[in-house]
N, C-alpha and C positions, 0 to 999 in steps of 0.2 A: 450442335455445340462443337466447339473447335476443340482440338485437344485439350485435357484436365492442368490443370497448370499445381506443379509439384508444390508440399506446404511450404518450402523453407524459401523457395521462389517466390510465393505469394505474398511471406512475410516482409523478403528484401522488397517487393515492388509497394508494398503499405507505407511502409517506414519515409521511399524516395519522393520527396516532393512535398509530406507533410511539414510543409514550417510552423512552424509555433508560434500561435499568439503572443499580443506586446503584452508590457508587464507595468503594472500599478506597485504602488508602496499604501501596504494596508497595517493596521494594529495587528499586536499577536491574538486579539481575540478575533480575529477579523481570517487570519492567517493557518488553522486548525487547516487538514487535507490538502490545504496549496501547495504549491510548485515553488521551488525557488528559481525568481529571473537571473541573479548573479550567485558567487560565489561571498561564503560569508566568514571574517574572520573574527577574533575575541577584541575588545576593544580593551581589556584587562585580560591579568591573569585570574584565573580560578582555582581555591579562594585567596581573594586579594591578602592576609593577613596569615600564620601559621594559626592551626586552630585545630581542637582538639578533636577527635573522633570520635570520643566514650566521655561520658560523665566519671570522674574521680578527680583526681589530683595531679597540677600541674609541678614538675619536680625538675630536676636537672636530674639527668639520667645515672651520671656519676654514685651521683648520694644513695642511690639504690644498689647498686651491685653487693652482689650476694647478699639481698636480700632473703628469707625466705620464713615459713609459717614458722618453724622453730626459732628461727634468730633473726626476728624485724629490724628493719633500720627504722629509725624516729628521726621524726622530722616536726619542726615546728611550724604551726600554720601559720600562714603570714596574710590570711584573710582567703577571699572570695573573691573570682572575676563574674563580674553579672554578665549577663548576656546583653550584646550588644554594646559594652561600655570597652571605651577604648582603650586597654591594659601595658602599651606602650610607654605608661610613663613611671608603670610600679616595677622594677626590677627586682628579680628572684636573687638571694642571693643564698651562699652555699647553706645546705644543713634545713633549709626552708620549704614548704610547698606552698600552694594555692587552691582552693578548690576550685573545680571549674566543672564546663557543665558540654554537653556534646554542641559543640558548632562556635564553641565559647574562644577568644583570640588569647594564642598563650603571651605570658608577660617576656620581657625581657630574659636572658640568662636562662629560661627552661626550655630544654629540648625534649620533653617526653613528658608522657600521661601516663598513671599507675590508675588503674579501672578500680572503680570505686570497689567491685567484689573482692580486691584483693588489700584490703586495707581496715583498718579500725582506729576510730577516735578516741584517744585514751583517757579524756576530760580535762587537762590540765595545756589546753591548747597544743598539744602533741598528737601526730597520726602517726600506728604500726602501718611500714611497708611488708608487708606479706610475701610480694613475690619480685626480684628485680626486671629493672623494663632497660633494653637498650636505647642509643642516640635515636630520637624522632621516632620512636613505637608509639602506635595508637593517636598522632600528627599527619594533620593534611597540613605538607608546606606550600609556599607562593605558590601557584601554576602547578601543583602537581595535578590538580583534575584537568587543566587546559592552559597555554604560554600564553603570555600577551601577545598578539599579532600572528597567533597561528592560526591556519585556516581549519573552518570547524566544519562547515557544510558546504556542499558541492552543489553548482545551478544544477536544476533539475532533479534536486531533491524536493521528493512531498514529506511537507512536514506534518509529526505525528505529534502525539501531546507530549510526549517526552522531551523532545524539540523545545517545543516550545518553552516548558518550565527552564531549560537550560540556557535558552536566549536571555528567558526574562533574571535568571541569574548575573548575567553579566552585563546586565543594563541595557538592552539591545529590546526596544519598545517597538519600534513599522521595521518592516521585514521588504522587501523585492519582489513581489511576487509574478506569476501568471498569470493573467486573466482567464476565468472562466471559459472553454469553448463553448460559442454558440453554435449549436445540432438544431437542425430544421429535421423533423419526424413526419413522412407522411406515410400512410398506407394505402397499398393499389387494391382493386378486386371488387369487383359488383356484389360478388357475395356477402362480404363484411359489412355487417350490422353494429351497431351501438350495445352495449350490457344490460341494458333496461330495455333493449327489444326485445320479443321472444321470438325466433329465429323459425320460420319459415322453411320447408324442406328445400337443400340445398345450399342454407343459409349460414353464415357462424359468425360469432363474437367476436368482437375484436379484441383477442390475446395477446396480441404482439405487440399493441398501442400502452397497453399500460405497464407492462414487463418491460418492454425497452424504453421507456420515458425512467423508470425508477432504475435500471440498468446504466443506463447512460447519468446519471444523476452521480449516483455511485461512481463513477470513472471520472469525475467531477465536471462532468459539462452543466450548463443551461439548456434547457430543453424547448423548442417551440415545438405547440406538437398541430399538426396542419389537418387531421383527422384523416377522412376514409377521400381518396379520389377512385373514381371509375376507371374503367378499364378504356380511353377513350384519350387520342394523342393528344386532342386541345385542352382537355382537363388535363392533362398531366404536367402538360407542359409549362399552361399559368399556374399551377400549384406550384413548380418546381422553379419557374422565375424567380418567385414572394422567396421560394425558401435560399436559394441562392444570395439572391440582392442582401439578406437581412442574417445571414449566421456562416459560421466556418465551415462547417459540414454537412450534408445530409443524407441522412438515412429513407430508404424507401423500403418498406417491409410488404412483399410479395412484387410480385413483375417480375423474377427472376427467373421463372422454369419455360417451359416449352408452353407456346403457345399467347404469352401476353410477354414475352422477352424481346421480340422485335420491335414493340409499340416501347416498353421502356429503352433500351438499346440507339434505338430511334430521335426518340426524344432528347434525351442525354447529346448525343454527336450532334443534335440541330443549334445547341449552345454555342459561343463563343468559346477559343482556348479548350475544346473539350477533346477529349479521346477516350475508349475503354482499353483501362492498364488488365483488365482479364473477364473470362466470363467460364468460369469453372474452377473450382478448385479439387485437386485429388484426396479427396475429406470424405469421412460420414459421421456423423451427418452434415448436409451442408453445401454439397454441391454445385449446384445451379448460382453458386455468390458470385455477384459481379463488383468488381471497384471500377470505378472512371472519374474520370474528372471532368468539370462542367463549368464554362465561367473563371476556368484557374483553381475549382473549389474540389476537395476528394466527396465524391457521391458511392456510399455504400449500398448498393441492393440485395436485400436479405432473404433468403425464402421466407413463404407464409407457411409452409408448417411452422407450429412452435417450437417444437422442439428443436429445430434446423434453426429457425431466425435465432432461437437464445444461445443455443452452443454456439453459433457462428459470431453473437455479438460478441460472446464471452473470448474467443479464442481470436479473433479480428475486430471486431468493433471498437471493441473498450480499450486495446492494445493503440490502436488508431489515436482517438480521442485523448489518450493519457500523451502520447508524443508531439499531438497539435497543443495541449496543454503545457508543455514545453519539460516533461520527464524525458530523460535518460532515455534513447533507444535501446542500450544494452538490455534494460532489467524488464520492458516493457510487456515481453512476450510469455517470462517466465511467470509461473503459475505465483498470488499471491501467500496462498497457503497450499502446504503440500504436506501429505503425510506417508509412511511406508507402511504398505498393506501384503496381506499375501492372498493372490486371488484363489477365489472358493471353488472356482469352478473352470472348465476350458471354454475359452473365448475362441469363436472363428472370426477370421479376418481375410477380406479378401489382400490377394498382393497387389501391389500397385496403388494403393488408397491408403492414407494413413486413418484409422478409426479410432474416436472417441468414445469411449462405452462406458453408460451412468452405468455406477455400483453404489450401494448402500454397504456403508462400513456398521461393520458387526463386530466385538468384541469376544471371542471362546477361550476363556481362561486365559492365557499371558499371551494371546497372538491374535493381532488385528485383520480381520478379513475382510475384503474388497469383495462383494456380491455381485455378480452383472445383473441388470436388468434388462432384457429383453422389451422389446415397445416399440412402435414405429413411430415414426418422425410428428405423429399430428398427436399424440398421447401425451397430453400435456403434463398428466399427474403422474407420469413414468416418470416425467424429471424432478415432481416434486417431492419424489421418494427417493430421489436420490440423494447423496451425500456430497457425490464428485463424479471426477471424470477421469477414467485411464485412457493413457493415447497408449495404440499399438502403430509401432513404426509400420511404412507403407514395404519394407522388405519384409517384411514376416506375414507368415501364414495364419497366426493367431499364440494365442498364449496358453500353457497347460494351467490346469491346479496346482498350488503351492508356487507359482512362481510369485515371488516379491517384484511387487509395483510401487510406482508412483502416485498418489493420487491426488489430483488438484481439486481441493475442496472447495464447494461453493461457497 
């Protein structure tokens, strides 16, 4: 293997060359996890009308001052704004309120909302003010939540459901989005069996096929998944045509380490437009990762340990995939949840390698602890007892107890 190629290198050589899929106009139910292909601005302002924020009484601010529990102002009510009815044509006028209700549009002449907790009906078509409200208290004016024609989201945002309900506030129904990336999935190795076989000594399951199809699914690709090819250049190579010809990327989980690296490596260069942009990374777990390109196409090869193929999809794959889907490179790499822990225990790390170490977060009275888990790269259920993942930079010798970390939760 040729020299270790540094993390932050590996990340700039992922990033260069990946283009982004073209982009469709789908409905906002259509639109949940997508990518925005353009920039989007409000086709109004929001909300289009001033409108109350609290249920009580629409007043002119005036008429209240120094109001208070001992000495009310009274006001006579001049009716009810219903919800949804158009109140622009009933003008407030001095000495008067309205009742109104939260989200309700104020009438003319009223600049302010007295909360209903702080008022009383007296029966004789009179409300006590309790407490005075100043100009526009307890009022969403025009465009105070958003201006007409300002821009609200940026391309390359994925949108979340909160997005969405705010699109659909401002009448904004198909959206620009990303297409889906199509991932071609195949896996190398004579050894790998199907999950309904019973595995034969020397034999094992294919782990890495149904973790990276629901992995990759998650980072919002389409998954073709091409199953088990052998360790044999002609097999590899018509497997790896189909998957080229027919999707944006693809992943190959195992053929990366010593000894079936040449026959992948091999294959790969025998493409059209192809070259290997690396074939190591200074990682653990994770090493043996190769990226190259095949066809014009980024081809990710993963170790077949588990635990190696998922942290590596986690920390490169999915990072990949979200930028051919046309997100932001800036945010791509950063962890999607993170929390601060203090770890429980001293971590060794060698220098020169930057290390991921699963920890289980534990709770001890008011301070969150990051637990290492010790396990080697094919212990699958080390990772499923994990929580997340601490990186210790590739300068450091490793990390004491009580130091506060990062931890990017799965």
């Amino acid at each position: 293997m040729t020299a270790l190629l540094p993390v932050d290198e590996a990340v700039a050589r992922i990033i260069v060359g990946a283009a982004p899929v073209s982009c469709d106009y789908v409905t906002l139910n259509e639109a949940g996890g997508r990518t925005l292909g353009e920039p989007l601005k409000a086709r109004r302002g929001q909300p289009p009308f001033d409108a109350s924020s609290m249920d009580g009484y629409a007043v002119r601010a005036a008429d209240t001052f120094g109001a208070s529990a001992s000495i009310p102002a009274y006001l006579k009510i001049a009716g009810s704004i219903e919800m949804g009815a158009d109140a622009g044509k009933r003008a407030l006028q001095k000495g008067q309120a309205m009742r109104i209700a939260t989200g309700g549009m104020l009438p003319p002449g009223a600049d302010a909302v007295v909360m209903i907790e702080h008022t009383d009906e007296v029966g004789d078509g009179t409300v006590e003010i309790h407490r005075g409200v100043s100009p526009w208290e307890h009022v969403l004016q025009i465009g105070d939540d958003v201006v007409k024609n300002a821009p609200i989201f940026a391309r390359g945002r994925r949108l979340r459901a909160h997005d969405l309900g705010a699109l659909t506030g401002l009448g904004i129904t198909r959206v620009p989005v990303f297409k889906r990336p199509r991932v071609g999935l195949l896996s190398s190795g004579d050894e790998i069996i199907p999950p309904d076989k019973t595995p034969r000594p020397g034999q094992v399951r294919n782990i890495n096929e149904y973790a990276l199809v629901a992995m990759a699914g998650e980072a919002g690709a389409v998954v073709t998944d091409y199953g088990v090819v052998r360790d044999r250049a002609e097999a590899l190579r018509k497997t790896l045509a189909q998957a080229l010809a027919r999707n944006d990327v693809v992943l190959i989980s195992g053929g990366s380490s010593v000894g079936t690296k040449d026959i992948t490596l091999d294959v790969i260069s025998s493409f059209p437009q192809s070259e290997i942009v690396f074939h190591g990374i200074a990682v653990a777990p994770g090493k043996p990762t190769i990226l190259a390109r095949a066809a014009g196409k980024p081809v990710l090869g993963l170790p077949g340990h588990p635990v190696s193929a998922l942290v590596i999809f986690a920390l490169f794959g999915a990072p990949l995939l979200r930028v051919i889907g046309g997100e932001n490179d800036a945010g791509v790499f950063a962890p999607r949840h993170a929390v601060r822990a203090r770890l429980a225990q001293n971590v060794a790390s060698q220098p020169g390698r930057e290390d991921h170490v699963r920890v289980q977060l534990v709770r001890e009275g008011d301070t969150l602890l990051a637990r290492p888990l010790p396990g080697k790269s094919g212990a699958i259920f080390n990772l499923v007892q994990a929580d997340g993942l601490v990186r210790i930079d590739a300068s450091a010798e490793g990390l004491e107890a009580g130091t506060e970390v990062e931890v990017a939760v799965f």
